[in-house]
N, C-alpha and C positions, 0 to 999 in steps of 0.2 A: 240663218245658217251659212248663207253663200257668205254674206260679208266678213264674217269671222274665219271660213277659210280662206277670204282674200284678205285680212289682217294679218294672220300665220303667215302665209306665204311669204307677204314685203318685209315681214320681221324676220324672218330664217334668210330672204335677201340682202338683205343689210346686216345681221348678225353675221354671215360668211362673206358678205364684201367687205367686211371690216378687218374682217382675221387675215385675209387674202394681203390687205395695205400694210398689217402689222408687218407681217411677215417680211414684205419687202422694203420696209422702209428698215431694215437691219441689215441692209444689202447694198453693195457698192461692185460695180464694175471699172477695173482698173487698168488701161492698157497703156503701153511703153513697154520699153526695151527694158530687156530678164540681164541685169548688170552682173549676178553671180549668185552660185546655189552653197549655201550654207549650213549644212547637214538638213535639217528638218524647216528651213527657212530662203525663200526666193527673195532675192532683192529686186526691184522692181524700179526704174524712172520712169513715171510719166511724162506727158507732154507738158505740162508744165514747170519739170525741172525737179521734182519732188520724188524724192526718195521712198521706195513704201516696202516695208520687210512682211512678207506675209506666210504663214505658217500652211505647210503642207504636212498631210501624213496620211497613212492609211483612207481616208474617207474621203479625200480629193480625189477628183476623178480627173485625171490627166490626160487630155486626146493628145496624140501623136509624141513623137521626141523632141524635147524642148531643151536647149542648151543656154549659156551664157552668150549674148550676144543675139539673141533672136526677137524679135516683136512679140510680144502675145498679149490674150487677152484674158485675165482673171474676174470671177465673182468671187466675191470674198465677205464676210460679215463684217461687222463694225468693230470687231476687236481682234481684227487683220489674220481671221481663219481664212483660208482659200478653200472655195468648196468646189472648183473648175477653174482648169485651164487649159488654155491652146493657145496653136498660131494664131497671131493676128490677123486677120483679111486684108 
């Protein structure tokens, strides 16, 4: 009986450390200078020169006033949703 609830166990651990990695591998953090706001879309350079248009709307959660010209730092999915932003540190 014990080793079958320590087989349960490492399997609900590894079922939920899996879902945890899904999760974030659909996930990118993107910091550089916010180059211009485009109605519903941030234009974004990074540090390596790279342009990245990322969609903001209702479900973004925006810390602070973030204008053109400021550093910040975004998460964003893989198919360039913003889901946070702020200054940069």
């Amino acid at each position: 009986m014990r080793k079958l609830a320590g087989l349960l166990a490492i399997a609900l651990m590894l079922a939920f450390g899996t879902a945890t990695v899904t999760l974030a591998a659909g996930e990118q953090t993107i910091k550089g200078d916010l180059l211009k706001i485009e109605g519903e879309f941030y234009v974004v350079k990074d540090a390596s020169g790279k342009e990245v248009r990322l969609h903001v709307d209702k479900t973004t959660k925006v810390e602070g006033a973030v204008k053109a010209g400021d550093k910040i730092e975004a998460q964003a999915t893989d198919k360039g949703h913003a889901m946070s932003i702020k200054p940069a540190q």
